[in-house]
C-alpha positions in Angstrom: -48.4 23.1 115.2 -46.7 22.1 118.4 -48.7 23.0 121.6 -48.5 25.6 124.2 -45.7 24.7 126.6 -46.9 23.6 129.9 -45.4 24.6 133.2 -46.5 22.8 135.9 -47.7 19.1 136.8 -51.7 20.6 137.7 -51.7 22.5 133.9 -50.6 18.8 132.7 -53.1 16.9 134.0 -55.8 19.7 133.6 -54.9 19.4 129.4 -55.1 15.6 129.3 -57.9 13.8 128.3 -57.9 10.3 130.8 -59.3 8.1 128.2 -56.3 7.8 126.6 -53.1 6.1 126.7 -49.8 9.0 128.1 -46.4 8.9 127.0 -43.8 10.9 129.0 -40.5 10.7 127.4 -37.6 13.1 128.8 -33.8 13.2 129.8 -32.7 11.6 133.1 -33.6 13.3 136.0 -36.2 16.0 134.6 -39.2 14.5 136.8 -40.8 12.3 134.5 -41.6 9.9 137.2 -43.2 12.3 139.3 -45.8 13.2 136.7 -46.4 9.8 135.6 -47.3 9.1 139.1 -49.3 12.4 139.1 -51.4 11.5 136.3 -51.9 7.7 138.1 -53.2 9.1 141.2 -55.7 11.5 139.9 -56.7 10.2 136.4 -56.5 6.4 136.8 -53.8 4.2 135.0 -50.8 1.9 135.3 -47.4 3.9 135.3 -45.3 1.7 132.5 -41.8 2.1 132.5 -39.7 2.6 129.3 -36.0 2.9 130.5 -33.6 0.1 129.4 -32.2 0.4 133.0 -35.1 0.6 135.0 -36.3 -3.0 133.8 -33.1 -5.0 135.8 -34.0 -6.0 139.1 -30.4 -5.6 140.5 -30.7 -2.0 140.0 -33.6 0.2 142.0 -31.3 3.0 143.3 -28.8 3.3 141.0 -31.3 3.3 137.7 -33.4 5.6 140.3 -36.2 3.2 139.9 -39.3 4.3 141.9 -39.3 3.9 145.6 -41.5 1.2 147.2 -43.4 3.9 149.1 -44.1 5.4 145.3 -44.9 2.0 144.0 -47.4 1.7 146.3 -49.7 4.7 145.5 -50.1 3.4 141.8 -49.9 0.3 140.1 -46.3 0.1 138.4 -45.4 -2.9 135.8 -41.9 -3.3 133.8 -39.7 -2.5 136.8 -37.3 -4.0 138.0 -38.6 -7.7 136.6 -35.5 -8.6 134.7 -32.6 -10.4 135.7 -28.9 -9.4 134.6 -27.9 -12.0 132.7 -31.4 -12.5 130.6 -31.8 -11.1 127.0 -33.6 -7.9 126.8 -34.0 -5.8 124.0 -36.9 -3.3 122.3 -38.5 -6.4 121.0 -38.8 -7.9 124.0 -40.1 -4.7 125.9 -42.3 -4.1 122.9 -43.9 -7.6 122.8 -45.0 -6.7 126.9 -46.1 -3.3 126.4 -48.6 -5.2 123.4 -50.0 -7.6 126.5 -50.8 -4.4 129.0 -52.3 -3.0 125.8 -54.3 -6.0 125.4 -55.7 -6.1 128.7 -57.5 -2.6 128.3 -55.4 -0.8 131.1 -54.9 2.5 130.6 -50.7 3.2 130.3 -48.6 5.9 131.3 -45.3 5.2 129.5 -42.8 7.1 131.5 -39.0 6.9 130.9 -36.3 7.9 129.0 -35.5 5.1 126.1 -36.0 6.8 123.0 -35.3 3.6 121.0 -38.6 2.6 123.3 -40.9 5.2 121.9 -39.7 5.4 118.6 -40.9 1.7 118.6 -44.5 2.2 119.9 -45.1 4.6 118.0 -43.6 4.4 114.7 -43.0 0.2 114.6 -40.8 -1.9 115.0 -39.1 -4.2 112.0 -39.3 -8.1 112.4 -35.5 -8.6 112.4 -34.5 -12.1 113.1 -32.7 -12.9 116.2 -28.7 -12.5 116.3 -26.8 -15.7 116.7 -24.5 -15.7 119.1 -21.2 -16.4 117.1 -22.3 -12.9 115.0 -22.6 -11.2 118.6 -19.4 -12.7 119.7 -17.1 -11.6 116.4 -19.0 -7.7 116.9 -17.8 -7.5 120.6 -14.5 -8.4 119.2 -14.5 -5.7 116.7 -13.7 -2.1 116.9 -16.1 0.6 116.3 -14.6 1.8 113.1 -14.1 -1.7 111.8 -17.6 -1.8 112.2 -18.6 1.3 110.9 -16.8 0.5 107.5 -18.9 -2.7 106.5 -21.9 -0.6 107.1 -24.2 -0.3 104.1 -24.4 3.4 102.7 -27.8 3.7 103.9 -27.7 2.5 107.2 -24.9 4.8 107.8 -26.4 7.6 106.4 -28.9 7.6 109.6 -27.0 6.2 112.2 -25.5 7.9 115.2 -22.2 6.6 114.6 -21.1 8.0 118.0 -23.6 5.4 119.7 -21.0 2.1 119.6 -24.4 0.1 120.9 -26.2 1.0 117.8 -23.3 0.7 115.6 -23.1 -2.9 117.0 -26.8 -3.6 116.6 -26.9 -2.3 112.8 -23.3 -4.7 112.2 -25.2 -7.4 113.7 -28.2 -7.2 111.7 -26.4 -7.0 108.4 -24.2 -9.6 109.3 -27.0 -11.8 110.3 -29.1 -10.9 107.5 -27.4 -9.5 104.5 -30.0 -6.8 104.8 -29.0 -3.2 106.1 -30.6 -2.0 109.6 -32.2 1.0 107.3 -34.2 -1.7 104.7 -35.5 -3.7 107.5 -36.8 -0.1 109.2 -38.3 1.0 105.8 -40.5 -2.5 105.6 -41.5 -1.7 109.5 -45.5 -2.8 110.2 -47.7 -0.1 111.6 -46.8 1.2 115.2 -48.6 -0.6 118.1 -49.6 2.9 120.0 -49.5 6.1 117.0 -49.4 9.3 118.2 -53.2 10.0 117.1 -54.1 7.5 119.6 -52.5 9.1 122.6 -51.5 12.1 124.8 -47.5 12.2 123.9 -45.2 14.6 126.4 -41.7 15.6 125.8 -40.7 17.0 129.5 -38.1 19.8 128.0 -36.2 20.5 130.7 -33.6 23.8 131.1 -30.4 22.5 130.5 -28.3 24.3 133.2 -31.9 23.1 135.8 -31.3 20.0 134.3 -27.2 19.9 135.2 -27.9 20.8 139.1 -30.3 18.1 138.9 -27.9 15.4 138.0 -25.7 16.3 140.5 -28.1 16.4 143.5 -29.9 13.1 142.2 -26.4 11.0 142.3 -25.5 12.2 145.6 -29.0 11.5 146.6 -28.2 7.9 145.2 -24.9 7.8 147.0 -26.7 8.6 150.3 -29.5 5.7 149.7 -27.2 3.2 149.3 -26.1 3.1 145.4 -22.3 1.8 146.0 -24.0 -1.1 148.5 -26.3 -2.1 145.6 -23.3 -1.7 143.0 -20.6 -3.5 145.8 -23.4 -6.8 145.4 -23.4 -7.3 142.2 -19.5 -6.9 142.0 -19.1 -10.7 142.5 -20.6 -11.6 139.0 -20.1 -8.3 137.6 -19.4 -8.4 133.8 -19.1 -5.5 131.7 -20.2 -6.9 128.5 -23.8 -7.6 130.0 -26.2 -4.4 128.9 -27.5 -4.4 132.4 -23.7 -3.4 134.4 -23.6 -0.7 131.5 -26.2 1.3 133.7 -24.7 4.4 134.2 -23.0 4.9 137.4 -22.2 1.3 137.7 -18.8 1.2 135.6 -17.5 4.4 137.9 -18.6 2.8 141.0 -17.4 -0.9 140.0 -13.5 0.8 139.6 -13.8 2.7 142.9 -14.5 -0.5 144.3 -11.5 -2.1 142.6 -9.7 0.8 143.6 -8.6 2.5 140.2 -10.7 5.6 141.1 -11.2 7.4 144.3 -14.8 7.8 145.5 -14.6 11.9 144.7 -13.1 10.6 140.9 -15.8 8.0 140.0 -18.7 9.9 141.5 -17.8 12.8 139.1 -17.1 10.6 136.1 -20.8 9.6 136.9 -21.9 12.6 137.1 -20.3 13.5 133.9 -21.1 9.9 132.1 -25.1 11.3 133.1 -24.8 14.2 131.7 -23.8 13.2 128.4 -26.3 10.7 128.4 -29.1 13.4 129.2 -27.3 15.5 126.2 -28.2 12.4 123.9 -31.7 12.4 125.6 -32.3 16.0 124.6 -30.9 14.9 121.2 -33.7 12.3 120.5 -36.5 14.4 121.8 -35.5 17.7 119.3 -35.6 15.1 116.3 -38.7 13.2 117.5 -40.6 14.8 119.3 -41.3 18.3 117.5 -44.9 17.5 117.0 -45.6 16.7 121.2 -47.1 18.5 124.3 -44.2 20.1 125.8 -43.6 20.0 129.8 -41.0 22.4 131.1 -40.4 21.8 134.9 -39.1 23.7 137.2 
């Protein structure tokens, strides 16, 4: 049965046992970071990140990427170490996560990827690599189009909403002739299973959560966010996963002048809370069986 949900970052770190590996996996803006950083500074531990944003090193304040004063009070490793125009995916991320492993460092894996977790801790399928012509003709297609030359199964457990993972599953029969949903059921045995680790779902209020978003982005705004956006607007390209960080797009038309500053900082706003919806989403399906943080 699911454990007793804990209220505050002492009764977290109190119920943890420090010899073994943390997961924190929550929506945007719920405080993860804060109690990964906790748990560092009075258990031991490298704080890991696992947010598909976080890993570009264009992005610190708009991904909210931990400050330099924060990175300083633990060791911190998958942050900002990426360039834009490099190939990223869960493979990658996966295949680095395996090294820290390797090393005997004790992780805190703090972010809010759920593709990330569901990795670690359930596998990861040895799909082969997608050629760029197949990548090419998908970015040319619709989402429907797409969804229609989906194999029955595949579709069955897709979120068909999610154009990125409508894409990926496309791809991967297109490249393979095998549907996303037989490569996942032939998937090896998870690198990091939940019996080998404290796992925590930070479930976070949703109307807390909302004020949260809010106060973050204008936090974001006042720290410099349309500066960082405004530098990259020179090679900015909106097929590159990395300028799809949330906030970017809004900001990136402001900039061009389509949207007033008030318009695209409440499309961000908006764009974050949907995202943190999706979040909440992944962590009711997966995480059921995890230690539950609810901050406040």
């Amino acid at each position: 049965m699911p454990q007793t949900s804990l209220t505050s970052i002492d009764a977290v770190i109190a119920s943890t046992d420090p010899a073994l590996p943390v997961l924190i996996a929550g929506p945007t803006a719920s405080g993860k970071s804060a109690l990964a950083l906790a748990l560092a500074e009075t258990q031991g531990g490298v704080v890991v990140n696992a947010d598909a944003s976080q890993v570009y090193d264009c992005w610190r304040v708009i991904s909210a990427r931990p400050s330099a004063s924060e990175e300083s009070r633990a060791k911190h490793l998958l942050y900002g170490h990426i360039s834009a125009d490099q190939p990223y995916s869960v493979g990658h991320w996966l295949r680095e996560v395996t090294g820290i492993l390797q090393q005997g460092i004790r992780p805190i894996i703090v972010g809010g990827t759920g593709l990330y977790f569901g990795a670690l801790t359930q596998g990861l399928a040895d799909i082969p690599a997608i050629p760029e012509p197949v990548r090419a003709a998908a970015q040319a297609m619709t989402r429907d189009e797409m969804i229609a030359q989906l194999d029955p199964l595949t579709s069955a457990r897709l979120d068909l909403n999610n154009p990125m993972r409508v894409q990926r599953a496309w791809e991967v029969l297109t490249t393979t002739g095998r549907g996303l949903a037989q490569w996942q059921d032939d998937t090896p045995p998870p690198l990091l299973p939940l019996t080998g680790c404290t796992a925590i779902a930070v479930d976070a209020d949703k109307d807390w959560l909302n004020s949260r978003i809010v106060q973050r982005f204008d936090q974001m705004l006042d720290q410099g966010a349309l500066d960082e956006v405004a530098a990259v607007r020179p090679h900015y390209d909106p097929e590159l996963p990395a300028h799809r960080a949330i906030g970017v797009p809004e900001l990136m038309a402001y900039l061009d002048g389509h949207l007033t500053l008030d318009a695209a900082r409440e499309d961000a706003i908006i764009a974050t809370r949907q995202y943190a919806k999706r979040q909440r989403t992944w962590l009711r399906k997966n995480a059921k069986m995890w230690r539950k943080y609810v901050p406040s």
